[in-house]
KOLKOL-618934 format. One line per 5 residues: number of its first residue (from 1); their letters; for each residue x, y, z of N, C-alpha, C. Coordinates in nm, 3 decimals, decimal comma, m for minus. Atoms other than C-alpha are relative to their C-alpha. Last residue first. Example, Ala and Ser with C-alpha at 12.3 -4.5 7.8 and 13.67 -1.06 7.14 Angstrom:
BEGIN
2	sa	m0,082:m0,119:m0,006:1,367:m0,106:0,714:m0,077:0,109:0,073 ~ 0,089:m0,119:0,000:1,230:m0,450:0,780:0,090:0,120:0,000
***
This chain:
BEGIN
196	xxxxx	0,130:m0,065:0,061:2,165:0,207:m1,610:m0,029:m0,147:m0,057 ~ m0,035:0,069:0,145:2,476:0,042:m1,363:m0,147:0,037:m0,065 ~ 0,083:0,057:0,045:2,512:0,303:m1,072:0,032:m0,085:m0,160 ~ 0,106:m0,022:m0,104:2,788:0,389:m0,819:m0,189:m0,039:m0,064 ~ 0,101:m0,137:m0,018:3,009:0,473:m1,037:m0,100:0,003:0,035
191	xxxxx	m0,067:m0,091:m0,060:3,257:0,194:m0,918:m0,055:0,180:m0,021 ~ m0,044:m0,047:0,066:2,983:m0,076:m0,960:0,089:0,159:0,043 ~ m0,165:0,051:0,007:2,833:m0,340:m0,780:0,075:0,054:m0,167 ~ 0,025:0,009:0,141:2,544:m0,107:m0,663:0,147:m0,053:m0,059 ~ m0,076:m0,095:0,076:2,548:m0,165:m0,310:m0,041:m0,041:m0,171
186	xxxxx	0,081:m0,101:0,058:2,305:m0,328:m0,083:0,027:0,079:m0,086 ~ 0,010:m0,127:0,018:2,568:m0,584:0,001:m0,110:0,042:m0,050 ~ 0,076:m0,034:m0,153:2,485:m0,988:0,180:0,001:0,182:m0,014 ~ m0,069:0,045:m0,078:2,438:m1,132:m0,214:m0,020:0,082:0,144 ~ m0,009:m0,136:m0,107:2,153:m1,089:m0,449:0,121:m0,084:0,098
181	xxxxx	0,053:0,048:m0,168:2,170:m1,352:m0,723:0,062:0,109:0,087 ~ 0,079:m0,055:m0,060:2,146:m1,164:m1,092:0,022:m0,036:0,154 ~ m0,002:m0,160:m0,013:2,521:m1,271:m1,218:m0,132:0,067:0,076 ~ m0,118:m0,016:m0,066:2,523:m1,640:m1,091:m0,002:0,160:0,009 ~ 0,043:0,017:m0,143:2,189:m1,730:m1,245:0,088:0,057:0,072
176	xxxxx	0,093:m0,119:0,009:2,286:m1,564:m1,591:m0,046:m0,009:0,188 ~ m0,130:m0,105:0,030:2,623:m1,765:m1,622:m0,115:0,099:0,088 ~ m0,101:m0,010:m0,173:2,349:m2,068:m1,528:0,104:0,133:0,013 ~ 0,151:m0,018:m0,112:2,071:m1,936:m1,767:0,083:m0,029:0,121 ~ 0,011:m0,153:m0,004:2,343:m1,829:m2,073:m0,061:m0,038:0,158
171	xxxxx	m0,145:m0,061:0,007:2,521:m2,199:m2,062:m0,079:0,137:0,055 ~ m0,043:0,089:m0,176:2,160:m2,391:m2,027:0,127:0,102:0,052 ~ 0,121:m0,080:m0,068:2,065:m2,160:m2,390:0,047:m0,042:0,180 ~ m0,013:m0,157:m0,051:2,411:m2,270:m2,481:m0,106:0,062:0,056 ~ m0,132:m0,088:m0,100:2,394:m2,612:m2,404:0,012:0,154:m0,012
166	xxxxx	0,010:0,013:m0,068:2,058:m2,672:m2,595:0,084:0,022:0,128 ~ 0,124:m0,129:m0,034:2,176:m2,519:m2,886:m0,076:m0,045:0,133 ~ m0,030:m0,077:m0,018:2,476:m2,770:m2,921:m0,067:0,145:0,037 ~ m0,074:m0,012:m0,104:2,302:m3,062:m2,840:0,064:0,146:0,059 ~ 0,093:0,003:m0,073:2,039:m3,003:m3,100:0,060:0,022:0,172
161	xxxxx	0,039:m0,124:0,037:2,313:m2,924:m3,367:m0,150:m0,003:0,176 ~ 0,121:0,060:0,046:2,496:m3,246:m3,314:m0,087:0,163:0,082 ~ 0,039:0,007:0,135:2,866:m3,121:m3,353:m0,168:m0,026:m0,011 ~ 0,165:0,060:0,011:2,983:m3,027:m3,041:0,009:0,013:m0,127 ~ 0,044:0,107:0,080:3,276:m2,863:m2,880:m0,088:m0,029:m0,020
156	xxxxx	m0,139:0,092:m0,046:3,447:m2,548:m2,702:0,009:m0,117:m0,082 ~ m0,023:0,095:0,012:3,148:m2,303:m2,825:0,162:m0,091:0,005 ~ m0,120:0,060:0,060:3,212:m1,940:m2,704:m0,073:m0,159:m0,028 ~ m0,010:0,138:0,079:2,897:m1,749:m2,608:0,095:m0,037:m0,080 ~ m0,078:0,062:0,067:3,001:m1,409:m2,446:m0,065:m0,157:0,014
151	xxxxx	0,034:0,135:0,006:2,704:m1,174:m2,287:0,096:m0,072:m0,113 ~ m0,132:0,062:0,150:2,737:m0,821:m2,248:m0,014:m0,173:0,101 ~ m0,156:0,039:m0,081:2,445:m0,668:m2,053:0,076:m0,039:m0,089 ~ m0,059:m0,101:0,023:2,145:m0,408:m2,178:0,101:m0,111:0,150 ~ m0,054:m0,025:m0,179:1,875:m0,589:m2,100:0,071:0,048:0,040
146	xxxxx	0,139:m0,085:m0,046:1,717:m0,499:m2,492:0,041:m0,017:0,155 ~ 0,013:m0,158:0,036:2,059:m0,550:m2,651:m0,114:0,030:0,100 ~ m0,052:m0,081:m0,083:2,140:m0,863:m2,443:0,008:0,171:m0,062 ~ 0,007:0,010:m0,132:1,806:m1,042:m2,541:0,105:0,100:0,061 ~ 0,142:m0,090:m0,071:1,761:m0,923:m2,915:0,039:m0,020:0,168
141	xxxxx	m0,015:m0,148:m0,015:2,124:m1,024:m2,959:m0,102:0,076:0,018 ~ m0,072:m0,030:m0,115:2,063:m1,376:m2,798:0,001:0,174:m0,012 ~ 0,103:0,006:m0,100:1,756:m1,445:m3,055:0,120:0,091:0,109 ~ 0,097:m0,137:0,011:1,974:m1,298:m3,362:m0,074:0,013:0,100 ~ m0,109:m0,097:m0,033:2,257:m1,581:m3,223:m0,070:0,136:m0,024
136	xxxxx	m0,087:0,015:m0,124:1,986:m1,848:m3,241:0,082:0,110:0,036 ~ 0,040:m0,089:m0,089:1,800:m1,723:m3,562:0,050:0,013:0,157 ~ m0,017:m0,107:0,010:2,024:m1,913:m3,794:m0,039:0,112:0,063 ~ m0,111:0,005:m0,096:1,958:m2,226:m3,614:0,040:0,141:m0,033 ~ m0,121:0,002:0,109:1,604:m2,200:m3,771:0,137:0,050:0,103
131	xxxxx	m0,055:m0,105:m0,049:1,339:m2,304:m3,528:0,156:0,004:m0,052 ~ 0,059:m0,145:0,080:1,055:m2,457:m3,653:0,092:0,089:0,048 ~ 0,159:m0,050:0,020:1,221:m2,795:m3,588:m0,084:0,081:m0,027 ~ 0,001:0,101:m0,146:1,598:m2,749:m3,513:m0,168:m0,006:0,018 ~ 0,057:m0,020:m0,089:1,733:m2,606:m3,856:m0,054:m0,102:0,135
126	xxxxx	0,092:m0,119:0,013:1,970:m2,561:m4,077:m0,089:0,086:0,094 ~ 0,112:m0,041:0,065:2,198:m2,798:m3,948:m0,057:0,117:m0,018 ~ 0,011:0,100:0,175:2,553:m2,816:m3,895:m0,120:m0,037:m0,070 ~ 0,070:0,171:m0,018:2,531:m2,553:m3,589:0,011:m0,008:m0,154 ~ 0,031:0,074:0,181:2,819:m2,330:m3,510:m0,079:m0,109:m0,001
121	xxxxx	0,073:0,102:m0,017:2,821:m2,094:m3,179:m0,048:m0,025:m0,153 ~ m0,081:0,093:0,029:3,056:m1,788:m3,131:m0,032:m0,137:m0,014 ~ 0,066:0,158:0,049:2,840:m1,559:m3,001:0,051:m0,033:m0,110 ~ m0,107:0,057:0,114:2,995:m1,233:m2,865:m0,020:m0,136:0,002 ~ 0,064:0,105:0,029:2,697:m0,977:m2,766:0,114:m0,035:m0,119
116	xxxxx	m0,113:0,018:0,103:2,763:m0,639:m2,654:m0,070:m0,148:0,074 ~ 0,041:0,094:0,080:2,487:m0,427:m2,466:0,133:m0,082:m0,070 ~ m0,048:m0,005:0,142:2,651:m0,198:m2,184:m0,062:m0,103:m0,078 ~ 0,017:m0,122:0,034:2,445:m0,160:m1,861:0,052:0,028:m0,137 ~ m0,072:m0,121:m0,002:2,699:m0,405:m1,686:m0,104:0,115:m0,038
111	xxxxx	0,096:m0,084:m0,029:2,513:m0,703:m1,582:0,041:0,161:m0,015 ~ m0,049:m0,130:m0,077:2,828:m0,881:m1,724:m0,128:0,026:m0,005 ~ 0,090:m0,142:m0,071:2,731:m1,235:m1,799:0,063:0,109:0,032 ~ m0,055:m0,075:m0,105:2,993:m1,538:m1,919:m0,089:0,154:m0,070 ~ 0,074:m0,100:m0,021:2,942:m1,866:m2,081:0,036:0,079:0,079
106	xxxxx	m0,072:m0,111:m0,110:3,143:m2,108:m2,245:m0,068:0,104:m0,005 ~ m0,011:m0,168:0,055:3,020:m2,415:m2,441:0,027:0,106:0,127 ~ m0,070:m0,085:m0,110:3,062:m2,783:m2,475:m0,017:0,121:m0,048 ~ 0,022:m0,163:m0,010:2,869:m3,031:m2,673:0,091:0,026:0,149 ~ m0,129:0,015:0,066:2,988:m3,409:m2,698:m0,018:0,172:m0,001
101	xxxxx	m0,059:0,125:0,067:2,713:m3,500:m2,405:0,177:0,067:m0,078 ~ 0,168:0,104:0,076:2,556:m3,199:m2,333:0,056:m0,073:m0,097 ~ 0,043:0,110:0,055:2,814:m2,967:m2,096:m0,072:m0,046:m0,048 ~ 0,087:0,140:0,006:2,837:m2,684:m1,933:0,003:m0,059:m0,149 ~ m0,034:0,052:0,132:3,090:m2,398:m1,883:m0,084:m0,058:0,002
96	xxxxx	0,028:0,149:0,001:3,023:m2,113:m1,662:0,077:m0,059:m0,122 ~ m0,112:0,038:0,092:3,069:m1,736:m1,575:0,003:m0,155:m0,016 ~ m0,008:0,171:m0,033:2,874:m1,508:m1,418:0,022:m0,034:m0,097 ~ m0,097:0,141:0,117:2,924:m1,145:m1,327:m0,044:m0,140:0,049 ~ m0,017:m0,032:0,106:2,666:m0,875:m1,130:0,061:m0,123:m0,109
91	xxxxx	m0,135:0,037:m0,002:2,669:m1,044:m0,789:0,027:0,079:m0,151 ~ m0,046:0,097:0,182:2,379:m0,841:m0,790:0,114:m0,035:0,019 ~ m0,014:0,118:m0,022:2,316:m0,617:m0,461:0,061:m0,160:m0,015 ~ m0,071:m0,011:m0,118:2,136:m0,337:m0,613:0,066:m0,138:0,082 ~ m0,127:0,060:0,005:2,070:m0,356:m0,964:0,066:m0,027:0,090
86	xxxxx	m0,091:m0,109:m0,016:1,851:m0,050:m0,968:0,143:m0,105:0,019 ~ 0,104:m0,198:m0,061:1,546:m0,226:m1,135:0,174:0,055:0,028 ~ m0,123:m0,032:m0,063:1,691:m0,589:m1,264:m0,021:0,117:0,119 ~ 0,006:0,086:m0,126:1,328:m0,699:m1,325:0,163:0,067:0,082 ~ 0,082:m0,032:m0,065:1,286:m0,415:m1,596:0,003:m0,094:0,143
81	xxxxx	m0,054:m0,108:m0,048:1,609:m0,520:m1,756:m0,090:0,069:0,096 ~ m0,093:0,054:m0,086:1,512:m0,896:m1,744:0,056:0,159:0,034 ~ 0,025:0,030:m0,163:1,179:m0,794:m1,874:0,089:m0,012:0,060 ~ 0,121:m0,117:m0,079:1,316:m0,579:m2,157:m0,053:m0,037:0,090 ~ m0,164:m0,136:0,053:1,590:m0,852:m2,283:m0,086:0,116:0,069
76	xxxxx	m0,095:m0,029:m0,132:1,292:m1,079:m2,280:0,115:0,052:0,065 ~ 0,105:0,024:m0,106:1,047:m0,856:m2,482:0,061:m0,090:0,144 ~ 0,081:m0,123:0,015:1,304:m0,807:m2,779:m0,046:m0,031:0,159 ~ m0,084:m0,042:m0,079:1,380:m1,226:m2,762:0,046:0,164:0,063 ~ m0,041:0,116:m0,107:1,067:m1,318:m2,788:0,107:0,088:0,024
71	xxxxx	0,068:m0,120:m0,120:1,055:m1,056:m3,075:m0,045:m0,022:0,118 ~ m0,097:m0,148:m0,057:1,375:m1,210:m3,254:m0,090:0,100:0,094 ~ m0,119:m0,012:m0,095:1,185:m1,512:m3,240:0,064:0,071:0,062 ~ 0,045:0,027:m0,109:0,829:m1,418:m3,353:0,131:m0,062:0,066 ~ 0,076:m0,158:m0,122:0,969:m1,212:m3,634:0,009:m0,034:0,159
66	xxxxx	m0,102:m0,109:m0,080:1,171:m1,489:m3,732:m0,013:0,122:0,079 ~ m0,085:0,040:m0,135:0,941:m1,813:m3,743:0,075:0,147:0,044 ~ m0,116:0,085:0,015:0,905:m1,799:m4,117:0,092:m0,009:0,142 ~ m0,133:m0,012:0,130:0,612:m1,583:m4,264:0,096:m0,145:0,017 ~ 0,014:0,134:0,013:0,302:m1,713:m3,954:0,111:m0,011:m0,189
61	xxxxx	0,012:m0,038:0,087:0,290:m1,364:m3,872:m0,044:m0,139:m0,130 ~ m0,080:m0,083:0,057:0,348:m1,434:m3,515:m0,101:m0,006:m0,163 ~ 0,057:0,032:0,110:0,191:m1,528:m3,211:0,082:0,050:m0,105 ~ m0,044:m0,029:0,118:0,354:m1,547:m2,835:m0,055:m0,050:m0,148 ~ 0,089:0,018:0,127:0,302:m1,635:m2,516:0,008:0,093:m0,105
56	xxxxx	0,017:m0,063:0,167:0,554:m1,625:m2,244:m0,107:m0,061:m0,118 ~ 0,101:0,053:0,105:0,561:m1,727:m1,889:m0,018:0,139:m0,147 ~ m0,014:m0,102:0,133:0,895:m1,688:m1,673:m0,134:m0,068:m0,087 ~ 0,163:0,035:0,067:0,950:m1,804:m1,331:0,009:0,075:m0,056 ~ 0,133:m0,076:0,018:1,303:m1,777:m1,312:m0,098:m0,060:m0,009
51	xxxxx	0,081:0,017:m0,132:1,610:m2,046:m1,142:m0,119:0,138:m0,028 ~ 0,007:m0,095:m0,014:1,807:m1,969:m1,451:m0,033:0,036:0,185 ~ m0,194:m0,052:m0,035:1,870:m2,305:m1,506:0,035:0,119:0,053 ~ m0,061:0,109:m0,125:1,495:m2,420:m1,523:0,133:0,045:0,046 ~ 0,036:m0,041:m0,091:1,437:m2,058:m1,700:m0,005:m0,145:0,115
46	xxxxx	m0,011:m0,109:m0,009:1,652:m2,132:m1,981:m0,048:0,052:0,194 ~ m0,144:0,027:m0,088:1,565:m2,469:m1,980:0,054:0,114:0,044 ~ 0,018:0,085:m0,067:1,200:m2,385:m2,050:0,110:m0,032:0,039 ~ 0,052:m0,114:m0,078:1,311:m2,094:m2,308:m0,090:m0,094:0,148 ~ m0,168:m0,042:m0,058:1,537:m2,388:m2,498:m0,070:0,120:0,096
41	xxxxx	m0,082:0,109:m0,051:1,197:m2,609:m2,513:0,079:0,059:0,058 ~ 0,148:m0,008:m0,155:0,928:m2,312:m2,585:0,123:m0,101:0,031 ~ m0,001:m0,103:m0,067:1,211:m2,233:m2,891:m0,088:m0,038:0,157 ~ m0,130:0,020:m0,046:1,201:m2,581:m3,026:0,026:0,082:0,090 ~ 0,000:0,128:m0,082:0,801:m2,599:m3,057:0,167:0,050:0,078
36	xxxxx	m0,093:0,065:0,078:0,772:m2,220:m3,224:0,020:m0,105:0,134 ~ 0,103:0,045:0,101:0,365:m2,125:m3,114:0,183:m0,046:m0,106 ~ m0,048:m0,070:0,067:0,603:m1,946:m2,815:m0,082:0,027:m0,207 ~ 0,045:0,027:0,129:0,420:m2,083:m2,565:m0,032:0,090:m0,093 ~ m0,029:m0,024:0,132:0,541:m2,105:m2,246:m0,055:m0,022:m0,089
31	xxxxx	0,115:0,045:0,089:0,420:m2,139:m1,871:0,058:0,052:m0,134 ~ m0,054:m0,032:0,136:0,711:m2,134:m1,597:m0,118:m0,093:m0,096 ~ 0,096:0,074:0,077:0,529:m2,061:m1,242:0,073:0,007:m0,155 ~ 0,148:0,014:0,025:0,769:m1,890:m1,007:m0,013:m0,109:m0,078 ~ 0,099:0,141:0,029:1,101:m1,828:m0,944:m0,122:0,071:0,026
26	xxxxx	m0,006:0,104:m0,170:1,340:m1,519:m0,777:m0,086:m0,131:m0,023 ~ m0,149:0,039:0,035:1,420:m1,349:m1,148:m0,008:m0,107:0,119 ~ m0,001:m0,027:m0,182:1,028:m1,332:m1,179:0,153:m0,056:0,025 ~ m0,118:0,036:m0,028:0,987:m1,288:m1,597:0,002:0,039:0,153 ~ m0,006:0,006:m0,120:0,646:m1,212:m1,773:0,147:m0,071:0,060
21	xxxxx	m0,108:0,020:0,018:0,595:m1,184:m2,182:0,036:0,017:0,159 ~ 0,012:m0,050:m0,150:0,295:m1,108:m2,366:0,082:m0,098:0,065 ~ m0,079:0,039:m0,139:0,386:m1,089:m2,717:m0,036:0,049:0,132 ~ 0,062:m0,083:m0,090:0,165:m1,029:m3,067:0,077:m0,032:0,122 ~ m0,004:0,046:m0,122:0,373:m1,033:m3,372:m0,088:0,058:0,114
16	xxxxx	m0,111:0,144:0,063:0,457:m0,902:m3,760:m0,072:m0,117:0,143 ~ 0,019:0,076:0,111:0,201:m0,608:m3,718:0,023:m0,131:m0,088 ~ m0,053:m0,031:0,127:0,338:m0,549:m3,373:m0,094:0,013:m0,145 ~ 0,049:0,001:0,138:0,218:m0,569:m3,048:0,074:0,096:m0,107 ~ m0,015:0,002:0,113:0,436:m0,646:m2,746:m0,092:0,025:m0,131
11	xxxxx	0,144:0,029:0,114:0,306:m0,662:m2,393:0,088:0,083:m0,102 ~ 0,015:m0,026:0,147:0,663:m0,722:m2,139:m0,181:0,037:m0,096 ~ 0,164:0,056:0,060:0,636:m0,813:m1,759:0,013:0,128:m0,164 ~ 0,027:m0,095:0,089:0,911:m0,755:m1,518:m0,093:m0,083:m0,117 ~ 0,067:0,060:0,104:0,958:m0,874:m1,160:0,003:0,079:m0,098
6	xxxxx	m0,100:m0,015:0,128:1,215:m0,893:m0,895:m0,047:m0,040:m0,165 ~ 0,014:m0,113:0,080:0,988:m0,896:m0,631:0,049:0,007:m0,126 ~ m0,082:m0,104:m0,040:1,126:m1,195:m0,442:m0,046:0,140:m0,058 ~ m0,128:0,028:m0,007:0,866:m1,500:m0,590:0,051:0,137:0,080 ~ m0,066:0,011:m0,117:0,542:m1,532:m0,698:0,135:m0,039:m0,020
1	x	m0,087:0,115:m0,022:0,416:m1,440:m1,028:0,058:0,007:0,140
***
């Protein structure tokens, strides 16, 4: 993928799932296909907002969608930590709100090295095409367990379930844009000098 270096690249096999899984924090080429419709949508905004080139393909078990979510999210949680490399630079924190229509939600990145994951996000449906709302907050905790940052999702407002999952994926990718962008230090923006 072209772009800054800042690359990492996932292969997944499971028994449940097969995942190959590419992420360029500096842009590129965004090719998806997750074989879940809704998911390839919010992982397309994700990386519009994000400013990544990111191509993912993905099979699953064909049970109920969850494997192949939570292992999406597994695989990007592991490229974004593999793209990070020594972290050097990183504004580290980002912090947003955005908008989608009657939706509102609150986002905020630590590139810290610590995993924690506080999602706070209610949808009134079940589901969002093959993609059960219930897996939304299991997708995020595969992502900041396996990149190893803390990541707060607050919802502010919203009721129409499509809206509201679309803002937060948009919510994580701008919070997320803000924390990776290299600024004019070489330092490790941290007081021990490294973030693992």
């Amino acid at each position: 993928m072209p772009g800054g270096g800042r690359v990492g690249a996932v292969s997944r096999a499971t028994s449940e799932t097969t995942i190959e899984l590419a992420i360029d924090l500096d842009g590129g080429a965004v090719e998806i296909a997750s074989s879940v419709d809704f998911l390839d949508h919010m992982l397309a905004a994700f990386a519009k907002h994000s400013g990544c080139g990111l191509r993912v393909s993905a099979t699953g078990d064909g049970m109920d969608n969850h494997h192949v979510i939570e292992d999406v999210g597994i695989a990007l949680g592991k490229a974004i930590h593999q793209a990070l490399g020594e972290k050097r630079g990183i504004e580290r924190f980002g912090s947003v709100m955005v908008p989608l229509d009657e939706a509102l939600i609150a986002a905020s990145v630590d590139i810290s090295g610590r995993p924690y994951l506080n999602f706070q996000v209610q949808f009134l449906r079940e589901d969002l095409g093959a993609l059960p709302t219930e897996m939304i907050g299991e997708f995020f905790r595969a992502v900041t367990d396996n990149a190893k940052i803390t990541l707060h999702l607050v919802q502010m407002n919203g009721h129409v379930a499509h809206h509201v999952c679309e803002a937060t994926f948009k919510a994580f990718a701008r919070a997320f844009a803000q924390a990776k962008r290299v600024g004019s230090s070489a330092d490790v923006p941290s007081t021990k000098g490294v973030i693992e």
